[in-house]
Structure formats: structure tokens, C-alpha cells
C-alpha positions in Angstrom: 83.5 -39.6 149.1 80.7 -37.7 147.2 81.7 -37.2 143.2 80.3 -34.3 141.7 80.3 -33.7 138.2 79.2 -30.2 138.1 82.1 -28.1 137.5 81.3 -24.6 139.7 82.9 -22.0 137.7 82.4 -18.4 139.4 82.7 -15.5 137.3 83.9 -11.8 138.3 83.2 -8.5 136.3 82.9 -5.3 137.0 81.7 -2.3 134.1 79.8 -2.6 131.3 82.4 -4.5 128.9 83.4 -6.9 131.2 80.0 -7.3 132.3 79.0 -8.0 128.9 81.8 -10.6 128.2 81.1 -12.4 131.8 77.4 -12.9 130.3 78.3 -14.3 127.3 80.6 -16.4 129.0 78.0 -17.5 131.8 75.1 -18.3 128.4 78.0 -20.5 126.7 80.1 -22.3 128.9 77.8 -24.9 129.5 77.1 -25.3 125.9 81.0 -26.3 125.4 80.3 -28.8 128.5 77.5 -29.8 130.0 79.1 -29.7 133.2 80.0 -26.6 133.7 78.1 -24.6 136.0 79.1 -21.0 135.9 77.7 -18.1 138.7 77.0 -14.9 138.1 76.1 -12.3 140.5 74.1 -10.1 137.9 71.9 -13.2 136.4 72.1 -15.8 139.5 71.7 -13.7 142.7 68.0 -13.2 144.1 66.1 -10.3 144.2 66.7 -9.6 147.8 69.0 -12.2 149.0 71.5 -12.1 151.4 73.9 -10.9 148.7 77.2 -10.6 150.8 76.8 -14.6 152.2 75.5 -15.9 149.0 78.6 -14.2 146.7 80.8 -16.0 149.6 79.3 -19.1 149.6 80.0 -19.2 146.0 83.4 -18.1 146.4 84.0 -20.8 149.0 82.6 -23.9 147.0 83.8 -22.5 143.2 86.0 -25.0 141.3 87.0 -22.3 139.2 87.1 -18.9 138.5 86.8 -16.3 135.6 87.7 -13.4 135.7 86.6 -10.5 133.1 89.1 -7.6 133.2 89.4 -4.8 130.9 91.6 -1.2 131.1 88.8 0.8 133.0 88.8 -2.2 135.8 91.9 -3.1 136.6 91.7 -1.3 139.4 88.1 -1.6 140.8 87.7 -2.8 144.6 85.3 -5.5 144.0 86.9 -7.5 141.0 90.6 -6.9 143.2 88.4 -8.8 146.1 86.7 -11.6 144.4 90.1 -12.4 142.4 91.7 -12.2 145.5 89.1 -14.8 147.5 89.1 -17.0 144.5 92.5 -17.8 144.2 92.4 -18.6 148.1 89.5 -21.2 147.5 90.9 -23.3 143.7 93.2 -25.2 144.2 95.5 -25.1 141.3 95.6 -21.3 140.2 96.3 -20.7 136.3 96.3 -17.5 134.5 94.9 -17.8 130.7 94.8 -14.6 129.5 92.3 -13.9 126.5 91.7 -10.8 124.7 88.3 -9.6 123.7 87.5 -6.0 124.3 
């Protein structure tokens, strides 16, 4: 059995505020823990990449999941899909709601 300590933490947005707050989040996370690895399509997917496969493949192997909603994207397609996949892929689902914006 392979043990990995990294803690793959994939984080969803969509608009500027939650955008915003999903950066913060991806700069300070690993701060709190060293561990903690989060992804974040703005910041960690390559000019040019494959951007569909690679947002999957993070999907599929994320421990964890944030996700940044505000009022003006609670109904966006993107954010409704990436929720959706994540809570297929971690395996104990919690909701932890926060308020920020």
C-alpha cells in the first residue's frame, strides 16, 4: 500500500469574488499544513493543456474539495458540475459552510 501524505484539495470558483477567495485559499492552505496541496484551475492549469482531462484527472484523485460559492454563483454550470464530480470522488462528504463575501 503506497502512503501519501499530500492531502489533494481541489478548489472550485466561478466569478470574480469567489475567484478571489479560492486564491486566497489556494496561497494559504498549505501555510496552515504543509500537506495540503490545493489545485486551482486559474493558477495550476498550463498554458495550453488539455484542460478538460487535466480538471478531471484532478477531480478523480482530489482528497478534498472546496468549494467557493457566492449569490451571483449559485447557479453557474461549471461550479454545479465540479461540486457535483467532487462529491462522487471524496469519500466522506461534509458541508462547512463559511461566510466571507
Amino acid at each position: 500500500m503506497d502512503y501519501n501524505p499530500l492531502v489533494e484539495i481541489f478548489i472550485t470558483w466561478s466569478g470574480p469574488k469567489s475567484k478571489a477567495v479560492a486564491e486566497a485559499l489556494r496561497k494559504e492552505l498549505p501555510k496552515v499544513l504543509n500537506a495540503f496541496q490545493p489545485w486551482l484551475s486559474s493558477a495550476d492549469l498550463d498554458a495550453g493543456a488539455q484542460w478538460p482531462e487535466e480538471v478531471g484527472r484532478r477531480l478523480e484523485s482530489a482528497k478534498a474539495g472546496i468549494v467557493c460559492l457566492t449569490p451571483a454563483n449559485l447557479h453557474e454550470d461549471w461550479i454545479l458540475f465540479e461540486t457535483g464530480a467532487l462529491a462522487k470522488v471524496v469519500q466522506k462528504n461534509y458541508v462547512l459552510p463559511g461566510r466571507c463575501c
